[in-house]
DOKE-946382 format. One record per residue (C-alpha): residue in one letter; y negated, x negated, z negated. Coordinates in nm, 2 decimals. Layout:
N
PT residu     c2     c1     c3
PT      a      Y      X      Z
...
end
This chain:
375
PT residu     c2     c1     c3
PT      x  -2.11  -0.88  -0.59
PT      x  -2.01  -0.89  -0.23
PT      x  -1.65  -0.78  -0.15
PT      x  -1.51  -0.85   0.19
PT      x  -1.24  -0.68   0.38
PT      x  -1.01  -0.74   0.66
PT      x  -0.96  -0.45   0.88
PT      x  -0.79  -0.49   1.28
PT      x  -1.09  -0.39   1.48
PT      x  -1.26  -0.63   1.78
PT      x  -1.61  -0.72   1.69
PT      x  -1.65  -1.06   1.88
PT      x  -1.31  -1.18   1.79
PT      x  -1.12  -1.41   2.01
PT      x  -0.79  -1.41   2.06
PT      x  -0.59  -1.67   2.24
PT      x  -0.21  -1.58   2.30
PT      x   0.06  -1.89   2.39
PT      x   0.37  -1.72   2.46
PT      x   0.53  -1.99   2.21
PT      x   0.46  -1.79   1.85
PT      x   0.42  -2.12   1.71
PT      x   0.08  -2.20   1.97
PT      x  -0.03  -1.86   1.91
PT      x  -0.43  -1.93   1.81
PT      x  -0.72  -1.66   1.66
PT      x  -1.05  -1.74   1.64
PT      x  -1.26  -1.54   1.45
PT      x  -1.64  -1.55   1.33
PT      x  -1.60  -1.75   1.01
PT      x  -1.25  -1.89   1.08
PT      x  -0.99  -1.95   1.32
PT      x  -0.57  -1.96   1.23
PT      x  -0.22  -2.03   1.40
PT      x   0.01  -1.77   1.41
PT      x   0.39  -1.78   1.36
PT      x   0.67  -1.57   1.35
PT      x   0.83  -1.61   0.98
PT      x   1.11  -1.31   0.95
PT      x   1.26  -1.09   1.15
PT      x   1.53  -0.84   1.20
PT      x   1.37  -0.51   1.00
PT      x   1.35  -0.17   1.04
PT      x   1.02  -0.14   0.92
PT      x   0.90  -0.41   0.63
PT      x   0.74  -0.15   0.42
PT      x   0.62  -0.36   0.15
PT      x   0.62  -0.74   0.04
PT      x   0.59  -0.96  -0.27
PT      x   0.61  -1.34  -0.36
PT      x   0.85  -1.46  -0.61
PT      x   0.72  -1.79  -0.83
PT      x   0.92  -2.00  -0.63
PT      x   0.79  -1.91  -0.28
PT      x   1.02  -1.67  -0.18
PT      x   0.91  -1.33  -0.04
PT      x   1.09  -1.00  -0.15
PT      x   1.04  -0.74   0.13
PT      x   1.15  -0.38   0.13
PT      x   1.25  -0.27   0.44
PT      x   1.21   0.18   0.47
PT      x   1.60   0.19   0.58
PT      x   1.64   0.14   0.19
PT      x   1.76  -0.23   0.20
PT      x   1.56  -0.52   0.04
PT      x   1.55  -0.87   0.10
PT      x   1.48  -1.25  -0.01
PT      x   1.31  -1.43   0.23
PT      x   1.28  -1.84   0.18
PT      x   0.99  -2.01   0.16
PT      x   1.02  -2.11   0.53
PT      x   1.14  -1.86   0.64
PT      x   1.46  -1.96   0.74
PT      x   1.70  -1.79   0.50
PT      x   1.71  -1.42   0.47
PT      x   1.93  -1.25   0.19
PT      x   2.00  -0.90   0.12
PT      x   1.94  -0.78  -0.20
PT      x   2.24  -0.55  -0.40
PT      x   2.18  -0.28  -0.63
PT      x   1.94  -0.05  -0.52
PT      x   1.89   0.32  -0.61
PT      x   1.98   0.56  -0.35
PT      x   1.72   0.61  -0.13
PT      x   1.62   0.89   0.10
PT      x   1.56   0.77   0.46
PT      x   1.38   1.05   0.66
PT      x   1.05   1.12   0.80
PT      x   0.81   0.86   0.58
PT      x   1.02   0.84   0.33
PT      x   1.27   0.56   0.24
PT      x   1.25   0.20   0.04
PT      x   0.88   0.21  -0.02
PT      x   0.65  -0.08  -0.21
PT      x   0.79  -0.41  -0.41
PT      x   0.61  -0.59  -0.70
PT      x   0.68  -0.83  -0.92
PT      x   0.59  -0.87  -1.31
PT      x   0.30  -1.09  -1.38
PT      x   0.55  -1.26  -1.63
PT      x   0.84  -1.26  -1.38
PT      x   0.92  -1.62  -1.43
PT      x   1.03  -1.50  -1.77
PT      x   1.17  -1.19  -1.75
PT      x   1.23  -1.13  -1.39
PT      x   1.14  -0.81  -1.35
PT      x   1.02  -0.63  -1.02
PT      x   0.89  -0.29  -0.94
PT      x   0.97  -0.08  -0.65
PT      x   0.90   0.28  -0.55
PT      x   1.10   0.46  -0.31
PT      x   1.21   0.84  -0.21
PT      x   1.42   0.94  -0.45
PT      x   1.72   1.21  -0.33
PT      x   1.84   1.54  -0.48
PT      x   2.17   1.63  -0.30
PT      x   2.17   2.03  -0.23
PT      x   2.40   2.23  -0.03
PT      x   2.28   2.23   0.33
PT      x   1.99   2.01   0.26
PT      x   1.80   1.69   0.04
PT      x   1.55   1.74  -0.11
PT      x   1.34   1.45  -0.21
PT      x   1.03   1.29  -0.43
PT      x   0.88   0.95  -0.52
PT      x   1.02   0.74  -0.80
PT      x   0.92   0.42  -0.96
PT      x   1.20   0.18  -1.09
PT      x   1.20  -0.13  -1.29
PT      x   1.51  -0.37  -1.27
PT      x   1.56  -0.76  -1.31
PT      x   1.63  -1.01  -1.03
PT      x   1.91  -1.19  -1.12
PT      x   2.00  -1.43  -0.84
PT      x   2.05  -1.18  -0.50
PT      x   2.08  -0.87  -0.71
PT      x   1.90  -0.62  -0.91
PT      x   2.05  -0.53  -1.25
PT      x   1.92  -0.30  -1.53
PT      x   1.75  -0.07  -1.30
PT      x   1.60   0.16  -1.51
PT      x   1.39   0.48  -1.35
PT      x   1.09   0.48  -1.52
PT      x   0.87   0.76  -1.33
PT      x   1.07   1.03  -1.20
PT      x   0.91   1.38  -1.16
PT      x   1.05   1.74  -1.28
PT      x   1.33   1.82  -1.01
PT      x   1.09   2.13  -0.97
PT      x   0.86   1.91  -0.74
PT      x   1.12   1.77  -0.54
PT      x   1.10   1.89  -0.15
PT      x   1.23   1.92   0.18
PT      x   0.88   1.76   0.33
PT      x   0.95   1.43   0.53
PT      x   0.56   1.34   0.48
PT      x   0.28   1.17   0.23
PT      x   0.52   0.99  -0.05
PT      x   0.26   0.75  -0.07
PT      x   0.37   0.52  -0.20
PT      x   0.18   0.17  -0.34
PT      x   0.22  -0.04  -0.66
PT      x  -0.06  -0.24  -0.84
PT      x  -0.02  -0.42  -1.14
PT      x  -0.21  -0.62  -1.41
PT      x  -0.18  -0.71  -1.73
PT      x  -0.10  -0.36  -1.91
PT      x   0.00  -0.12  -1.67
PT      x   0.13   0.00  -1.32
PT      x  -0.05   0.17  -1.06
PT      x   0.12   0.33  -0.85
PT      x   0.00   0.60  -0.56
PT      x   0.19   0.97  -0.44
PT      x   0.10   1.13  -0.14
PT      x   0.06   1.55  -0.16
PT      x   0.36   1.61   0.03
PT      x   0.18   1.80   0.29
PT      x   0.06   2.08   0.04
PT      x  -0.31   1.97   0.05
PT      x  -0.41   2.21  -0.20
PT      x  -0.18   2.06  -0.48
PT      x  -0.38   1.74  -0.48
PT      x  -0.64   1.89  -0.70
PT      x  -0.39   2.11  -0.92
PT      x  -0.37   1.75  -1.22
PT      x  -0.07   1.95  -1.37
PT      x   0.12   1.90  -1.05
PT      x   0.24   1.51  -0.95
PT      x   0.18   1.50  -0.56
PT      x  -0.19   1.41  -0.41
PT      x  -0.30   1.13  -0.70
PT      x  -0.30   0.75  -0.86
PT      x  -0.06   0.73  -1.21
PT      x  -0.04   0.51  -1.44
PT      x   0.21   0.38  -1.67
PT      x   0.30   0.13  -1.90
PT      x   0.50  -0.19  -1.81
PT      x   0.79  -0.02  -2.01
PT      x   0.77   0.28  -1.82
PT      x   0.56   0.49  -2.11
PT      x   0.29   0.66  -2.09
PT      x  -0.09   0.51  -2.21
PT      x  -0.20   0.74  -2.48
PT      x  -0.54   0.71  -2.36
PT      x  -0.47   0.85  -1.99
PT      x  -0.70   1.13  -1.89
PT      x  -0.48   1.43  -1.81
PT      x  -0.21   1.66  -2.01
PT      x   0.06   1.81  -1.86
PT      x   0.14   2.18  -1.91
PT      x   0.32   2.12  -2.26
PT      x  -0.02   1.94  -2.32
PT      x   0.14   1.59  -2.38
PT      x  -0.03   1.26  -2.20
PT      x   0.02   1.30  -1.82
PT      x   0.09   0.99  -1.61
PT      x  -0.20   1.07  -1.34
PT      x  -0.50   0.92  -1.36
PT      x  -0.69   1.05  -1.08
PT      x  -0.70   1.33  -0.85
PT      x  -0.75   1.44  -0.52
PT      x  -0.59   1.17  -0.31
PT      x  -0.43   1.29   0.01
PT      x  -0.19   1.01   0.10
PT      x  -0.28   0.67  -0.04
PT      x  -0.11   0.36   0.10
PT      x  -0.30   0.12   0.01
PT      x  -0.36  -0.04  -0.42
PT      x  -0.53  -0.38  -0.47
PT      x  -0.67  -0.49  -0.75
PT      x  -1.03  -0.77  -0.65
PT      x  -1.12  -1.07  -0.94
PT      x  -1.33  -0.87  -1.12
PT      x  -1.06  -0.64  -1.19
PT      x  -1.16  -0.31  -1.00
PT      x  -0.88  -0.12  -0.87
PT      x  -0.94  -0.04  -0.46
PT      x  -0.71   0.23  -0.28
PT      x  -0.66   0.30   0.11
PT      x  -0.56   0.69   0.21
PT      x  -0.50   0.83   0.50
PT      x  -0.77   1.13   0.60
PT      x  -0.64   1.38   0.84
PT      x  -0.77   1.37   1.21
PT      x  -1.02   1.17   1.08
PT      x  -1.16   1.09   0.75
PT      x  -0.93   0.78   0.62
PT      x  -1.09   0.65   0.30
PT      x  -1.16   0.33   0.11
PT      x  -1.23   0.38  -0.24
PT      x  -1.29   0.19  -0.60
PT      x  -1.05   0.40  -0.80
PT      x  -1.17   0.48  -1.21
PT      x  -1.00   0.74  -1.43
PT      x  -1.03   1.06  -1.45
PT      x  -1.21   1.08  -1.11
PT      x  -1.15   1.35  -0.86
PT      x  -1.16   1.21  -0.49
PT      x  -1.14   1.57  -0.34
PT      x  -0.91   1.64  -0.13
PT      x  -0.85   1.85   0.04
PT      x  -1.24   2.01  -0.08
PT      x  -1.46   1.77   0.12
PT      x  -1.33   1.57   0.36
PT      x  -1.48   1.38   0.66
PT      x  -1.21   1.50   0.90
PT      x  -0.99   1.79   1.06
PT      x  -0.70   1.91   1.11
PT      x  -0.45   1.77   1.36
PT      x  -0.51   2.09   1.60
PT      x  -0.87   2.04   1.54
PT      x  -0.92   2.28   1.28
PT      x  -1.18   2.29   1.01
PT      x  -1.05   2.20   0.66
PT      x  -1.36   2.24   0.48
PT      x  -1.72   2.26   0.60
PT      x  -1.85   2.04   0.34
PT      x  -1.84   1.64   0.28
PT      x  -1.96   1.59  -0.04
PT      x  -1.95   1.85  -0.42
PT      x  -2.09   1.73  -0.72
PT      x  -1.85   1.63  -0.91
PT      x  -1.64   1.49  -0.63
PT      x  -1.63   1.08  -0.52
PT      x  -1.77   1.01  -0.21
PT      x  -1.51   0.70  -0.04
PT      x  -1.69   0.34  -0.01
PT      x  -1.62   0.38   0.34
PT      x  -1.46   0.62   0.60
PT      x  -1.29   0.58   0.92
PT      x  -1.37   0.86   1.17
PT      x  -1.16   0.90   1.40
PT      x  -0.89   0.77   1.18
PT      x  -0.77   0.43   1.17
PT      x  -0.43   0.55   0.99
PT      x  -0.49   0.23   0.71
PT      x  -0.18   0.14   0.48
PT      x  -0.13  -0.18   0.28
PT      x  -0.43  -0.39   0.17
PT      x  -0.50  -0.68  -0.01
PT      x  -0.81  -0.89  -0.15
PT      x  -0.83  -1.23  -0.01
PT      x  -0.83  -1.48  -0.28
PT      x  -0.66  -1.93  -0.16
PT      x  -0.77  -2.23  -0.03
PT      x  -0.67  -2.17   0.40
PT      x  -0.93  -1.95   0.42
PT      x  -1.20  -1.99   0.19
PT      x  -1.53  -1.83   0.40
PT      x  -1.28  -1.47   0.33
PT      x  -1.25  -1.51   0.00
PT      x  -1.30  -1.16  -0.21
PT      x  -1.20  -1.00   0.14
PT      x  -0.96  -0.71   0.12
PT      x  -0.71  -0.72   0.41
PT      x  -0.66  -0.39   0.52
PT      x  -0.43  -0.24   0.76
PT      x  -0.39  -0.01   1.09
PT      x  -0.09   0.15   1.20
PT      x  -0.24   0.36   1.50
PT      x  -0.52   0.11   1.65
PT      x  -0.26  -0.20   1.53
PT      x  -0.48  -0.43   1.38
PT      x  -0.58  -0.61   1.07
PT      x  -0.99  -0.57   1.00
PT      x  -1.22  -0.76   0.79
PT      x  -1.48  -0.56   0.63
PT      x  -1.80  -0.66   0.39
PT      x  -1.88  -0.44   0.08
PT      x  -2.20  -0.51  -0.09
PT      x  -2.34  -0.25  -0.35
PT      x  -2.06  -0.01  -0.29
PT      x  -2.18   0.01   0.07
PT      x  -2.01  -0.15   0.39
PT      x  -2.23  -0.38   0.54
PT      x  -2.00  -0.58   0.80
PT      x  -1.67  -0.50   0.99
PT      x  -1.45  -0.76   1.20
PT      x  -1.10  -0.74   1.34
PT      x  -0.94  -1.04   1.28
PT      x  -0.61  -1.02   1.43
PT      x  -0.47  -0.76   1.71
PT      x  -0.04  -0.80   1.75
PT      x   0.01  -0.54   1.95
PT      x   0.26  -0.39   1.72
PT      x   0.14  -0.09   1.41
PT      x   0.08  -0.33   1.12
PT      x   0.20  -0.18   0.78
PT      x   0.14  -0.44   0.53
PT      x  -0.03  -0.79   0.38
PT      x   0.05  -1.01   0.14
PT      x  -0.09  -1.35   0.03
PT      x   0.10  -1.67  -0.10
PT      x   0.00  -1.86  -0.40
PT      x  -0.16  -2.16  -0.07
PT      x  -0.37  -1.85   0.03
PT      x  -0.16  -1.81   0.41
PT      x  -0.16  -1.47   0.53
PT      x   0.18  -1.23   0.58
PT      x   0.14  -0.94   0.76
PT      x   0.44  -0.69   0.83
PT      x   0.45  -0.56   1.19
PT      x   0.63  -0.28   1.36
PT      x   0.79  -0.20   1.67
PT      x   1.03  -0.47   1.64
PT      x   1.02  -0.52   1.24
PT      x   0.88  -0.85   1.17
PT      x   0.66  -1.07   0.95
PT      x   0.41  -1.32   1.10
PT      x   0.25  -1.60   0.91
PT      x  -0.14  -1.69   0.93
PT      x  -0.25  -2.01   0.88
PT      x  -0.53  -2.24   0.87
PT      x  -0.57  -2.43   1.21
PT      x  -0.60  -2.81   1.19
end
């Protein structure tokens, strides 16, 4: 099987820029698009997720989410959200939506979560589940909140990304900046959990925690993963950031150890060694790794009709080299790389509509532009 991915790096790309967004035009190798602006006004539009009516839901890191419209015209803010602790790279995280949501209307989001302490927050990643009833969110419920013991002062590596399918969430926590604890799997920080739809634990998950119940990780060894997305075939693919080098691609399984911080391909941001080795028995080796870093973050596998030469691509972000890539996976091995659209601006997520046009969430000012087909 041959699984394609879009990355933001210039291999033979060619980019014609109209200073009218709606005449902007890329050509790439296999296809070519329009681009338009479709929202704007964010502080940074951290995550994004269609509604069965067309509408996107985007969480902006400020701690406020939105409704955008189908064209883009209308934006609404969204009431009742958690607290949310703003600081560093933490805030309103990732956004997703029940596969039954016409139903129930239930969405997922993960955000920072707050202790208040005298003189200072501390802080951790959450998961809550609520309904979306009209512009607000009622019966939020927590359903994965750590022991207060974990919670922390650190600004850095909450993760945090959502996958779903038909059983359970996915969802991804950065180690905090405390490398080692990402391979200690009785501490929360540095893996990929997994939960019930409900919020309970599966039975059948690998770990126990220290009172030697069912643990909600489900792999280990994960520095600070960004990136979750399921291809057809049902694999589960995760982005993470490496250090100075290093970031990662990788086809997540349970019980897996991904090894951080023991091998690693980079170093530290003072040019350090971490670790002398890059591969342990015992220890995954990534798909792919970006050396010097790329600093990837959301990612999703290309599956409509506007483009169908990219289908079974995974769109991957960069935030430091602001780009979106496309890159070809065949036998677990990267065969082929293309950047396929350059903004200018650190891009920080994609998302797909059910048409197959291509959203991708831009910094520096907070927007979302709209790929589509050219005709």
């Amino acid at each position: 099987m041959i699984i394609q991915i879009i990355f933001t790096i210039v291999l033979g790309t060619q980019f014609v820029i109209a200073e009218d967004w709606d005449s902007d035009v890329v050509n790439t190798d296999l296809e070519a698009y329009n681009v338009k602006l479709f929202s704007e006004g964010y502080t940074i539009p951290w995550g994004m997720a269609f509604l069965p009516d067309g509408s996107l839901l985007v969480n902006d890191i400020s701690g406020k989410m939105y409704k955008v419209s189908e064209n883009g015209e209308r934006k609404i803010e969204i009431k009742g959200l958690p607290d949310v602790y703003y600081r560093g790279q933490g805030g309103l995280l990732d956004v997703e939506t029940h596969r039954n949501f016409q139903k129930n209307n239930v969405v997922y989001i993960s955000y920072s979560d707050v202790i208040d302490k005298p003189f200072k927050n501390i802080s951790f990643t959450a998961v809550a589940k609520a309904e979306l009833i009209k512009d607000e969110l009622k019966n939020l419920r927590v359903i994965y909140r750590t022991n207060d013991t974990h919670y922390s002062s650190s600004p850095y590596h909450f993760g945090s990304r959502i996958a779903i399918d038909e059983k359970y969430i996915y969802f991804s926590i950065g180690d905090r900046g405390k490398q080692n604890d990402a391979q200690d799997t009785f501490l929360p920080s540095g893996k990929i959990h997994r939960i019930n739809l409900d919020g309970s634990i599966p039975i059948d998950n690998p770990f126990l925690d220290r009172n030697g119940n069912t643990s909600s990780i489900f792999c280990y060894g994960n520095r600070n993963p960004q990136g979750l997305a399921f291809d057809s075939s049902g694999r589960l693919w995760e982005l993470e950031h490496g250090p100075k080098g290093g970031d990662e691609l990788n086809i997540i399984e349970k019980g897996k150890n991904y090894g951080w911080p023991v091998i690693t391909y980079g170093v530290n941001y003072n040019g350090t060694k971490i670790t002398d080795i890059t591969h342990k028995e015992g220890m995954e080796q990534p798909i792919w790794h970006w050396t010097p870093s790329i600093a990837v973050c959301g990612m999703k596998i290309y599956e409509g009709e506007e483009f169908p030469s990219w289908n079974e691509n995974i769109l991957v972000t960069s935030l430091k080299f602001e780009y979106l890539e496309r890159v070809v996976v065949k036998d677990r091995k990267m065969v082929e790389r293309e950047i396929i659209y350059e903004p200018g601006s650190r891009v920080r997520d994609v998302e797909i509509d059910t048409f197959g046009n291509i959203y991708v969430a831009l910094e520096n000012p907070g927007r979302i532009v709209k790929l589509s087909k050219l005709r």
